[in-house]
N, CA, C and O atoms as a CHARMM CRD file, in Angstrom:
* protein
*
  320
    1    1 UNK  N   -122.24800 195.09800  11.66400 PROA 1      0.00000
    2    1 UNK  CA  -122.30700 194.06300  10.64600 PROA 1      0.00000
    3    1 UNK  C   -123.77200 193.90300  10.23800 PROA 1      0.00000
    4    1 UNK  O   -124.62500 193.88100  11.12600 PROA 1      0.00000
    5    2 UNK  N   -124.16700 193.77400   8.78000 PROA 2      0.00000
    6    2 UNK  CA  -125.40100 193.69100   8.53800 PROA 2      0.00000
    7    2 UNK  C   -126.15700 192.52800   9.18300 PROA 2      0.00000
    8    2 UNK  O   -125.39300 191.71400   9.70200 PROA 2      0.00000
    9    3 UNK  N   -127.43900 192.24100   9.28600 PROA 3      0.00000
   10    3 UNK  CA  -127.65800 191.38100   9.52700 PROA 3      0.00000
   11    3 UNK  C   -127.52500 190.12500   9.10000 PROA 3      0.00000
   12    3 UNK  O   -127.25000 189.25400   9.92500 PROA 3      0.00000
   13    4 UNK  N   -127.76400 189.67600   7.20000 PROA 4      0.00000
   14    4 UNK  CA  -127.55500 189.09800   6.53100 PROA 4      0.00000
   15    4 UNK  C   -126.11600 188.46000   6.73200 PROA 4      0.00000
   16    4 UNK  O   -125.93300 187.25100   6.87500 PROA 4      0.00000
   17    5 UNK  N   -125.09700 189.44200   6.72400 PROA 5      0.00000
   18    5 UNK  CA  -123.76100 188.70600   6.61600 PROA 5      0.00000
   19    5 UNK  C   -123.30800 188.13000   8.07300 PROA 5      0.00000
   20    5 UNK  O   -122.43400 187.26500   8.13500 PROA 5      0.00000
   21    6 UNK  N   -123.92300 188.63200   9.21200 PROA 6      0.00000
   22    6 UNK  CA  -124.00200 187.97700  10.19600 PROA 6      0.00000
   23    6 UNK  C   -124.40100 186.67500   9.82700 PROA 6      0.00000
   24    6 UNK  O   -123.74200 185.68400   9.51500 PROA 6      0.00000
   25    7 UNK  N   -125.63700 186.88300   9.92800 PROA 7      0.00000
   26    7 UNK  CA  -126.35300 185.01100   9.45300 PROA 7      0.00000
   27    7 UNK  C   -125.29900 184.22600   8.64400 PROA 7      0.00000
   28    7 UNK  O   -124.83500 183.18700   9.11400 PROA 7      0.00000
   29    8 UNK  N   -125.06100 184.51000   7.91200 PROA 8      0.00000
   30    8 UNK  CA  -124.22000 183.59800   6.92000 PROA 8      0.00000
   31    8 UNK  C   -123.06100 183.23100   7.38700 PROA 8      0.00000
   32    8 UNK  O   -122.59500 182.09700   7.28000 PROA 8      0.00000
   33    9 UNK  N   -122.26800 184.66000   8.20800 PROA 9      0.00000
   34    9 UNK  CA  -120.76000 184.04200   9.03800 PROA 9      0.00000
   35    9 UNK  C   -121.24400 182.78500   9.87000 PROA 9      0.00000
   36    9 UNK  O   -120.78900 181.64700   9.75100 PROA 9      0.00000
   37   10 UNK  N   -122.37200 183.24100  10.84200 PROA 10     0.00000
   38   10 UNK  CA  -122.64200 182.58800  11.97700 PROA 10     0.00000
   39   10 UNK  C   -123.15900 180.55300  11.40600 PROA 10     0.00000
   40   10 UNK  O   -122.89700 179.55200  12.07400 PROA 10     0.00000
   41   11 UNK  N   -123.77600 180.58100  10.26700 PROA 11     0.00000
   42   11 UNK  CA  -124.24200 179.71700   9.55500 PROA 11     0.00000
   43   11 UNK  C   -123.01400 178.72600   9.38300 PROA 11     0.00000
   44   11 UNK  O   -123.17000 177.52100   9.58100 PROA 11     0.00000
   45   12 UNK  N   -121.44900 179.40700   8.90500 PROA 12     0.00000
   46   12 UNK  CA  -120.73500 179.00200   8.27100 PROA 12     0.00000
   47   12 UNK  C   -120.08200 178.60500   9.37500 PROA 12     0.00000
   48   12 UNK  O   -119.72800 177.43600   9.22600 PROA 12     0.00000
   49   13 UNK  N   -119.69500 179.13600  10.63500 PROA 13     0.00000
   50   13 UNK  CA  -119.08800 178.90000  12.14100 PROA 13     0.00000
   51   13 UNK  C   -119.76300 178.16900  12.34800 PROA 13     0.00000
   52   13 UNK  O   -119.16700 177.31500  13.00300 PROA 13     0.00000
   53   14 UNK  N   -121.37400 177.72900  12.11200 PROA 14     0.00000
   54   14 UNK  CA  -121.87500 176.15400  13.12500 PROA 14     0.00000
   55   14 UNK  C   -121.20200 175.44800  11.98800 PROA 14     0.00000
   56   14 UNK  O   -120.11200 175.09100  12.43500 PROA 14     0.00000
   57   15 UNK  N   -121.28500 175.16500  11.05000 PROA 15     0.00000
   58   15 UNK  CA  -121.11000 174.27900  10.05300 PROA 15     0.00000
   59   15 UNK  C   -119.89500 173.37000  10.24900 PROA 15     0.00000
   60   15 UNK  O   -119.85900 172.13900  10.27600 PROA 15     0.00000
   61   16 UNK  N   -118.55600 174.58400  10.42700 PROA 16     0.00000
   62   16 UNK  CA  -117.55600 174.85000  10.62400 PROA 16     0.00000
   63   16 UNK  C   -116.73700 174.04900  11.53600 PROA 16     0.00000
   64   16 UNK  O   -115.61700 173.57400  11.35200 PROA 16     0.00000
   65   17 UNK  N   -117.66000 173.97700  12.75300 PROA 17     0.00000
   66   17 UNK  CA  -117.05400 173.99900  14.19900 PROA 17     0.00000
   67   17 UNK  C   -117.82800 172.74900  14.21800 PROA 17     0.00000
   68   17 UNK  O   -117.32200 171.66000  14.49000 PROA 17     0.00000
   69   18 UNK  N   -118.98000 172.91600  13.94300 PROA 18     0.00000
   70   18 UNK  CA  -120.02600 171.88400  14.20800 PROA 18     0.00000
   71   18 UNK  C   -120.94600 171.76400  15.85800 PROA 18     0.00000
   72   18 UNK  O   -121.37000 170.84600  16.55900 PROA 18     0.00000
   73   19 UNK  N   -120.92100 173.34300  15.91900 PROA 19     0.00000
   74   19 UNK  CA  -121.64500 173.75900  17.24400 PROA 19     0.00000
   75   19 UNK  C   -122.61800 174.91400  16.93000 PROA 19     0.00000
   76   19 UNK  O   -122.50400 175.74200  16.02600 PROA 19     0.00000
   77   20 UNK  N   -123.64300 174.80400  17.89400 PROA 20     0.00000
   78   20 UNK  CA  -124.40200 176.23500  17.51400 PROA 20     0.00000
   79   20 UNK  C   -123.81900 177.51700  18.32400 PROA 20     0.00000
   80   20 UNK  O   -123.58500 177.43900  19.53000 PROA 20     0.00000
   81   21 UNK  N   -123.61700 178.61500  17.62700 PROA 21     0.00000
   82   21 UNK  CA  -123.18700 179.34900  18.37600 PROA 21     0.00000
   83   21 UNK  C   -124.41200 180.03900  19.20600 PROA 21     0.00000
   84   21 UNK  O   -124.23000 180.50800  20.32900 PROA 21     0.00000
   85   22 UNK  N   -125.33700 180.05100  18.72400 PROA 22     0.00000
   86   22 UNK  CA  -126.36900 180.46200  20.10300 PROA 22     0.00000
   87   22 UNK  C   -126.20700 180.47100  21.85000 PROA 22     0.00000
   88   22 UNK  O   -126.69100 181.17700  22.73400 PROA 22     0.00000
   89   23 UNK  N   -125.49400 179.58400  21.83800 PROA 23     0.00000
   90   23 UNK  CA  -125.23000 179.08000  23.07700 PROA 23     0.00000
   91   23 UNK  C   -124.18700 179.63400  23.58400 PROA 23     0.00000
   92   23 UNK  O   -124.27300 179.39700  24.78900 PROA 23     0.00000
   93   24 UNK  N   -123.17300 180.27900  23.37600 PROA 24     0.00000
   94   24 UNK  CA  -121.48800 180.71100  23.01600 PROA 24     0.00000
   95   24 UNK  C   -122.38100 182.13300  23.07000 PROA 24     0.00000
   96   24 UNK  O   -123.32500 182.59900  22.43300 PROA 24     0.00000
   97   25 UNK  N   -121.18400 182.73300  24.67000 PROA 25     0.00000
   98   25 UNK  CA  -121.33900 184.50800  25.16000 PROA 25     0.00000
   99   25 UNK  C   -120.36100 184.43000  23.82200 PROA 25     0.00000
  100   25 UNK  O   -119.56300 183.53800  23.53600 PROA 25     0.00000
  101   26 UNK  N   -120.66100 185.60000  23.11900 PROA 26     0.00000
  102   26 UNK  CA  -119.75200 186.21800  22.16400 PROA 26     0.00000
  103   26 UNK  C   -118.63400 186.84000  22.75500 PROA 26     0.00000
  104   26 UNK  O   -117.58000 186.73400  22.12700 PROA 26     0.00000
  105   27 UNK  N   -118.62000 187.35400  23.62800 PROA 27     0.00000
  106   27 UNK  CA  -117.23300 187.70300  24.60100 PROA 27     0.00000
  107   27 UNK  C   -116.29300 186.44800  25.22100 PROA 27     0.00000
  108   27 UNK  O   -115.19500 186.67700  25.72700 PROA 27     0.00000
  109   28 UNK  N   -116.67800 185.53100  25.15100 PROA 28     0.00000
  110   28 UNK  CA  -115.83800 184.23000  25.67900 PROA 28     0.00000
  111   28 UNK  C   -114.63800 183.97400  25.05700 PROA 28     0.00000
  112   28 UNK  O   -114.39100 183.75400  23.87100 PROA 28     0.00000
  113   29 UNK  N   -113.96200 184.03200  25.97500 PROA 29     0.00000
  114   29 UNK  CA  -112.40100 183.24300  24.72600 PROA 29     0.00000
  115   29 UNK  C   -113.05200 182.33800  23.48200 PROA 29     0.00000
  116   29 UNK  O   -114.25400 182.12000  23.33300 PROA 29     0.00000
  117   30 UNK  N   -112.05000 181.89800  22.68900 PROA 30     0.00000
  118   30 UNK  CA  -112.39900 181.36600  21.57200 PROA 30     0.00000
  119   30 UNK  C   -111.66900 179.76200  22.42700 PROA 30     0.00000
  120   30 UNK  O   -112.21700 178.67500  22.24300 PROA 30     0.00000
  121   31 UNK  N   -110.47100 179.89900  23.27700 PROA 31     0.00000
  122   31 UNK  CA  -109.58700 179.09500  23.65700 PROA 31     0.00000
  123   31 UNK  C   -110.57700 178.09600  24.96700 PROA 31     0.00000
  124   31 UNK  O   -110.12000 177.01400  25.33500 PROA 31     0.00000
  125   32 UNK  N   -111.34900 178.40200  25.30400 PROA 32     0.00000
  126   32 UNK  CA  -112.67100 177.65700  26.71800 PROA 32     0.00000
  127   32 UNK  C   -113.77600 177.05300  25.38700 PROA 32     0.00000
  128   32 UNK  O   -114.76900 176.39000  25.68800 PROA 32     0.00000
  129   33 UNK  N   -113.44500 177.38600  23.92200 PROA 33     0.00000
  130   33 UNK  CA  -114.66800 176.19400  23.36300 PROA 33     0.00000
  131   33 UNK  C   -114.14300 175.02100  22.88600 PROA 33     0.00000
  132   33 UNK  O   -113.56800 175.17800  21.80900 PROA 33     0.00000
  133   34 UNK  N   -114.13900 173.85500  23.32600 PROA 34     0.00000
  134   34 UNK  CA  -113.36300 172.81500  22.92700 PROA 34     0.00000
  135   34 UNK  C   -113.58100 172.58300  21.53400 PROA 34     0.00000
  136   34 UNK  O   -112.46900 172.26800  21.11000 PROA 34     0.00000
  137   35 UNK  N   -114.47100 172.56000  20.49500 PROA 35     0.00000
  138   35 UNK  CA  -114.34700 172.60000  18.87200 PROA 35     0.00000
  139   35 UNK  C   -113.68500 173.70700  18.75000 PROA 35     0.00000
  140   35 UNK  O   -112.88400 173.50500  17.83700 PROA 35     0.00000
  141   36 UNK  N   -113.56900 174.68100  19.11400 PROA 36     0.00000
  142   36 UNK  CA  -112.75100 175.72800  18.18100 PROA 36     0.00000
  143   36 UNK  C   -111.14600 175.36300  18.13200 PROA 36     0.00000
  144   36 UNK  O   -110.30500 176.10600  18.63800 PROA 36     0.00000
  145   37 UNK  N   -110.86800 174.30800  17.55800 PROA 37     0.00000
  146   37 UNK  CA  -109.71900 173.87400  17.46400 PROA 37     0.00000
  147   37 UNK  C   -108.58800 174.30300  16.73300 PROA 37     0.00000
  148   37 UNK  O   -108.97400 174.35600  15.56500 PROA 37     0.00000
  149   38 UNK  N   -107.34000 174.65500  16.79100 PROA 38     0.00000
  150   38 UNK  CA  -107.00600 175.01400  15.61400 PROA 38     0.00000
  151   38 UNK  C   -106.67800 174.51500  13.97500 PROA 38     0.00000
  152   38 UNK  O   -106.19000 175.23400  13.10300 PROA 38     0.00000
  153   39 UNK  N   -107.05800 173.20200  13.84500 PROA 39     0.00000
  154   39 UNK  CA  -107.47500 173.05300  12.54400 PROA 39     0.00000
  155   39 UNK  C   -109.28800 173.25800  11.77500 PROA 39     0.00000
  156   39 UNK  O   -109.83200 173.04800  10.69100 PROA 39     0.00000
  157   40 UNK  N   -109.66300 173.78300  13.13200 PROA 40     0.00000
  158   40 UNK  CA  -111.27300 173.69200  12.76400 PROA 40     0.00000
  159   40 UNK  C   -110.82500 175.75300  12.26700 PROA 40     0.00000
  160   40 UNK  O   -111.03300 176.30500  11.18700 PROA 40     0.00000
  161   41 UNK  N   -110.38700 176.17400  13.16200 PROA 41     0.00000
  162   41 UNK  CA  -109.97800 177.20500  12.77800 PROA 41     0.00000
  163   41 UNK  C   -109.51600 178.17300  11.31200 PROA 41     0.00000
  164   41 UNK  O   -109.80200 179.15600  10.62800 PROA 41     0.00000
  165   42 UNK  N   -108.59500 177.03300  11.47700 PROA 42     0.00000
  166   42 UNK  CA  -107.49600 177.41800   9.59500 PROA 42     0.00000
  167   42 UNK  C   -108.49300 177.30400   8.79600 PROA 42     0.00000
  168   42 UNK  O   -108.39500 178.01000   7.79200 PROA 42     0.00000
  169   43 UNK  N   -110.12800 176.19000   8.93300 PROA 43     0.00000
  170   43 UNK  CA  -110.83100 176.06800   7.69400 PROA 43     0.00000
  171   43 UNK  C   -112.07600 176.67400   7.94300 PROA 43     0.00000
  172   43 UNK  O   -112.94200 176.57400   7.07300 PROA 43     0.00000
  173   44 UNK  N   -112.39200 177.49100   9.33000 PROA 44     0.00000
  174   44 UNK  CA  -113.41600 178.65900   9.38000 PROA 44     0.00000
  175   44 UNK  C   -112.30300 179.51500   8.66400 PROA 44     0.00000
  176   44 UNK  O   -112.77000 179.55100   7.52500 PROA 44     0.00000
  177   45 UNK  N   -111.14200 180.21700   8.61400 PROA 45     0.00000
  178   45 UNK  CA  -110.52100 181.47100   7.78800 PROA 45     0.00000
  179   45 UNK  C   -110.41100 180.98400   6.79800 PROA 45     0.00000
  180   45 UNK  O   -111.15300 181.56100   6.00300 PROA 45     0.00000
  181   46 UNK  N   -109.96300 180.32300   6.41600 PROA 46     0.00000
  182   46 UNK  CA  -109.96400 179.68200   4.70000 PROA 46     0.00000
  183   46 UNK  C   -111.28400 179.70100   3.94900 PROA 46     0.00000
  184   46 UNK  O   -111.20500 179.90100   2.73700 PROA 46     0.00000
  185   47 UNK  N   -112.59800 179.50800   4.53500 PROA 47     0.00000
  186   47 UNK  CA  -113.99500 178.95200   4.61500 PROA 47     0.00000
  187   47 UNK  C   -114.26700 180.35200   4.03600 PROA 47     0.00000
  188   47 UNK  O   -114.50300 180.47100   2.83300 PROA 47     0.00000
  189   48 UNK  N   -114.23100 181.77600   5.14500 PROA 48     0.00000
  190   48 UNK  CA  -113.95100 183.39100   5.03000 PROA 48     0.00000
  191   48 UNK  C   -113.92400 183.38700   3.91600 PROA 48     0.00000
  192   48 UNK  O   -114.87400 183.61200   3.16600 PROA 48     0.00000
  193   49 UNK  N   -112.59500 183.07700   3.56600 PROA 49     0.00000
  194   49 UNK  CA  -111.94800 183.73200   2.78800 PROA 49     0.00000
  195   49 UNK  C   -112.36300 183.41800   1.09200 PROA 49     0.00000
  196   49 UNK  O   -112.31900 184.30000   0.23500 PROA 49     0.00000
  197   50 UNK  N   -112.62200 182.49700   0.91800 PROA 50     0.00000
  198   50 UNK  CA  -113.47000 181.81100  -0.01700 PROA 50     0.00000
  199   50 UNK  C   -114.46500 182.93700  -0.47000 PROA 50     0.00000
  200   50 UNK  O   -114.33100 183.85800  -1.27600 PROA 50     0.00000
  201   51 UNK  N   -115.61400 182.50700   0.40800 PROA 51     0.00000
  202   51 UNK  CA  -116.83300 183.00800   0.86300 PROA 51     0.00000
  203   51 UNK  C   -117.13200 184.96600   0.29100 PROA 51     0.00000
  204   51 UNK  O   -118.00300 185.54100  -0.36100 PROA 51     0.00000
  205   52 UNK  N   -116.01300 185.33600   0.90800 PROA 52     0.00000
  206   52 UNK  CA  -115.96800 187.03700   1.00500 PROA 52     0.00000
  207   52 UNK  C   -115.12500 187.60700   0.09000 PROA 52     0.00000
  208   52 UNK  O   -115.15400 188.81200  -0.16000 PROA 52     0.00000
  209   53 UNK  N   -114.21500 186.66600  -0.54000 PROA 53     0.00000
  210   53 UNK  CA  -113.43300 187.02800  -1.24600 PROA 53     0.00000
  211   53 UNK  C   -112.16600 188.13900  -0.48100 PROA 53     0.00000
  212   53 UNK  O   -111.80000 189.17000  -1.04700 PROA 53     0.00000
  213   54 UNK  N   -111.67800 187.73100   0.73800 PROA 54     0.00000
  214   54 UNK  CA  -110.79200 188.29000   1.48000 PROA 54     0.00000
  215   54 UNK  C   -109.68300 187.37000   2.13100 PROA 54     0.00000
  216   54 UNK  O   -109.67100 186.16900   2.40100 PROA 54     0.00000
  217   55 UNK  N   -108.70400 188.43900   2.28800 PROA 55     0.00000
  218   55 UNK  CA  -107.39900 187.68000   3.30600 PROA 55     0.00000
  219   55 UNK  C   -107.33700 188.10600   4.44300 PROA 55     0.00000
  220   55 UNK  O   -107.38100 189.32700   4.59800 PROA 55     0.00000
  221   56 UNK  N   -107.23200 187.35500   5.42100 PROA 56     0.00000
  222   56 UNK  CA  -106.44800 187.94700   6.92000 PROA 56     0.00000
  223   56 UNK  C   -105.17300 187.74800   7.18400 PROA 56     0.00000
  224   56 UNK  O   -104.48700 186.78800   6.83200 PROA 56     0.00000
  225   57 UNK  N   -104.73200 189.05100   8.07100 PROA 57     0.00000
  226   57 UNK  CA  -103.00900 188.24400   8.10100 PROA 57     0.00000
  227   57 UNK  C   -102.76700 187.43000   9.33800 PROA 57     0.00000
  228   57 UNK  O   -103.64400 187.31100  10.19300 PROA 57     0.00000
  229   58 UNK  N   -101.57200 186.86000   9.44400 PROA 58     0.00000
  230   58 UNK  CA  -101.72300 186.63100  10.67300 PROA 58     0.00000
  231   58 UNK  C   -102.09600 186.92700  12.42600 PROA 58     0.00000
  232   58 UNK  O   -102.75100 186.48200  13.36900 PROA 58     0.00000
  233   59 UNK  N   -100.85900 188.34300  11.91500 PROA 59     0.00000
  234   59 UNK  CA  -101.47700 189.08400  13.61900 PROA 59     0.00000
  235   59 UNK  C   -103.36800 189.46200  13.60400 PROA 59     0.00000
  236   59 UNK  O   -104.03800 189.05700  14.55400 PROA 59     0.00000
  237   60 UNK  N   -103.97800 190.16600  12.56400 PROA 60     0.00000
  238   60 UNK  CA  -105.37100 189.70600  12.48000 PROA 60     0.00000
  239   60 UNK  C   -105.69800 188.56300  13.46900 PROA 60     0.00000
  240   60 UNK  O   -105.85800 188.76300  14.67300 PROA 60     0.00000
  241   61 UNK  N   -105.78900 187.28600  12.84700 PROA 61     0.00000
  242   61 UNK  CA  -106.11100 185.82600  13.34100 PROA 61     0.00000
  243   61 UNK  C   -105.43800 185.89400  14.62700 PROA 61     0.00000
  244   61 UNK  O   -106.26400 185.76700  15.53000 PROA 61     0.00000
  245   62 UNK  N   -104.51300 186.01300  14.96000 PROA 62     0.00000
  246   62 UNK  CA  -103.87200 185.94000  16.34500 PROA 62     0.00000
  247   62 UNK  C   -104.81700 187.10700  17.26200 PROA 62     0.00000
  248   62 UNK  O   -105.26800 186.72000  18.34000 PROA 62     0.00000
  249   63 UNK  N   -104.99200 187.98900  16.98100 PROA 63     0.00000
  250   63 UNK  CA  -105.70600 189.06000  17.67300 PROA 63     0.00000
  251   63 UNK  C   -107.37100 189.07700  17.79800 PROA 63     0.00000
  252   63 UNK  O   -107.95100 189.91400  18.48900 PROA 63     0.00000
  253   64 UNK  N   -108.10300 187.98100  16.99400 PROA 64     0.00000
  254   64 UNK  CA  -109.31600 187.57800  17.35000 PROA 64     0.00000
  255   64 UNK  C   -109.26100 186.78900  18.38000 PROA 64     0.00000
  256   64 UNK  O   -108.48500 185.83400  18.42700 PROA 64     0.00000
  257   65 UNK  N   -110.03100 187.08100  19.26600 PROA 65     0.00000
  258   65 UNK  CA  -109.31300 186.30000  20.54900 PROA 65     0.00000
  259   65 UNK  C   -111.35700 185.64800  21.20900 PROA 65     0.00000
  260   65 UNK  O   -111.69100 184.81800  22.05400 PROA 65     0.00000
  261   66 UNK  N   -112.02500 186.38500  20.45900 PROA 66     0.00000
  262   66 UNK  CA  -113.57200 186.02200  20.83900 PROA 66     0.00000
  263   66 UNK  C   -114.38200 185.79000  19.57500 PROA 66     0.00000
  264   66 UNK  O   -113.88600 185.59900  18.46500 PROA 66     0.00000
  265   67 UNK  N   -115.68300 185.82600  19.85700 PROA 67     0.00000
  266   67 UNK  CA  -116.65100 185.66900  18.83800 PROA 67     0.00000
  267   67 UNK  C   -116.90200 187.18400  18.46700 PROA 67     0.00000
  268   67 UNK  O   -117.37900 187.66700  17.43900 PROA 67     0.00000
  269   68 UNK  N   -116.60600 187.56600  19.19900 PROA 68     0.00000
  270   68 UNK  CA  -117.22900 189.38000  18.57800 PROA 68     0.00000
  271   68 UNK  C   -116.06100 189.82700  18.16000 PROA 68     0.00000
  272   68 UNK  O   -116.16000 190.80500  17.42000 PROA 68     0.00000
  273   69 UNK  N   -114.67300 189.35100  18.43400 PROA 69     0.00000
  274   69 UNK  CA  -113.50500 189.48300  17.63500 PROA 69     0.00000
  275   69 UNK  C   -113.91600 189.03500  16.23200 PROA 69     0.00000
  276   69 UNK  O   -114.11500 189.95500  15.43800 PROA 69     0.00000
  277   70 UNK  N   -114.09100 187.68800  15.74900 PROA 70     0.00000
  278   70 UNK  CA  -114.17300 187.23800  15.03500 PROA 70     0.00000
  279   70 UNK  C   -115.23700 187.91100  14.09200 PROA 70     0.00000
  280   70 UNK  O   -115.01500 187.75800  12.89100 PROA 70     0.00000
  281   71 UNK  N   -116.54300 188.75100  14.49600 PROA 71     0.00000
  282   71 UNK  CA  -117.32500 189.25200  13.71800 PROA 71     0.00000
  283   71 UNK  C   -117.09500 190.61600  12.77200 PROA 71     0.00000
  284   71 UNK  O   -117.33600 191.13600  11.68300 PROA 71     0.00000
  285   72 UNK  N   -116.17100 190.83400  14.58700 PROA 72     0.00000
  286   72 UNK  CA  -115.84400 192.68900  14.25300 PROA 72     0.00000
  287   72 UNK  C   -114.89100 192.46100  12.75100 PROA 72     0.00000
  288   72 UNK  O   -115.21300 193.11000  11.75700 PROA 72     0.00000
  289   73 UNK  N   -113.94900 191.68700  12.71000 PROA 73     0.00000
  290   73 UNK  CA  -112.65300 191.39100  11.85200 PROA 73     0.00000
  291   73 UNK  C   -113.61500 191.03600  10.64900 PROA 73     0.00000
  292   73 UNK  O   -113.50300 191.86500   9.74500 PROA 73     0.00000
  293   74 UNK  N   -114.23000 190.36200  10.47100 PROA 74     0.00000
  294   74 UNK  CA  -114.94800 190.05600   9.59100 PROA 74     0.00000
  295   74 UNK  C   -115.79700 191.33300   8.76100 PROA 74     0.00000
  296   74 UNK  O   -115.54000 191.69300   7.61200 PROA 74     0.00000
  297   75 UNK  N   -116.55800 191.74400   9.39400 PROA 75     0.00000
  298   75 UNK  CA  -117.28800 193.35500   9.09800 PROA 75     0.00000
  299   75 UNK  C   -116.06100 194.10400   8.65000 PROA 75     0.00000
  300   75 UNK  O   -116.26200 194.39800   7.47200 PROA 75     0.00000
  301   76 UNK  N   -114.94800 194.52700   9.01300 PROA 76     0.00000
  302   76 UNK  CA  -113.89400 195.42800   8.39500 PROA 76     0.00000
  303   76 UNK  C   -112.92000 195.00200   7.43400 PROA 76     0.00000
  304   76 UNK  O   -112.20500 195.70100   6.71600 PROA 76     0.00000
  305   77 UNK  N   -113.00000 193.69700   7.52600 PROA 77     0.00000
  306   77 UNK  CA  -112.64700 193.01300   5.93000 PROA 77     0.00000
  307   77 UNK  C   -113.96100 193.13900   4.84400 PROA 77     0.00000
  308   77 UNK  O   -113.88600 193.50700   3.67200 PROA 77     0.00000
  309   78 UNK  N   -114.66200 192.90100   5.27000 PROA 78     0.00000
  310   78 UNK  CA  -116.03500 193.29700   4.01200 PROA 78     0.00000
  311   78 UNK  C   -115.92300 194.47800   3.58700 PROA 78     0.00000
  312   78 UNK  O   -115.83300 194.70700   2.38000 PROA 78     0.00000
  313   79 UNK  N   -115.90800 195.51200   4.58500 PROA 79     0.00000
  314   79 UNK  CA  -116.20700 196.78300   4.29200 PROA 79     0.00000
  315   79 UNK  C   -114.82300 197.32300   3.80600 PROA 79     0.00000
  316   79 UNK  O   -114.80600 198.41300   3.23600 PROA 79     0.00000
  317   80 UNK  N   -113.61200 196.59900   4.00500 PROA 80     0.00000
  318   80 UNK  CA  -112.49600 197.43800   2.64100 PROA 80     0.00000
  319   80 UNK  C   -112.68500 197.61800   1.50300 PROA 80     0.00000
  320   80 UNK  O   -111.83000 198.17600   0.81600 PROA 80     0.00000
């Protein structure tokens, strides 16, 4: 993932969540961060989706299961 669009996901996930992810192993469940809620969720992918001009489907979203999930998915929706 470029660097740039990193920054900006990561920008949009504190915003989002309302946490810094600095702090957050990128390998950690998404399910052990208490903001990553699932309505904080629906409006980080909605937020995406806006943003990038992309859709995810569900099994996608179900199958991000970390933060480096969440980046990797992100980078291969850009790059379609």
């Amino acid at each position: 993932m470029l660097e740039k669009t990193k920054a900006k996901a990561t920008k949009t996930i504190e915003e989002v969540m309302g946490i810094s992810i600095a702090k957050i192993d990128p390998k950690a469940p998404l399910n052990t961060i208490s903001e990553w809620d699932s309505f904080n969720n629906l409006m980080l992918i909605s937020k995406f989706q806006e943003e990038y001009n992309i859709e995810f489907t569900a099994l996608e979203i179900e199958n991000a299961k970390t933060l480096a999930d969440v980046f990797a998915l992100l980078d291969k929706k850009i790059k379609q």
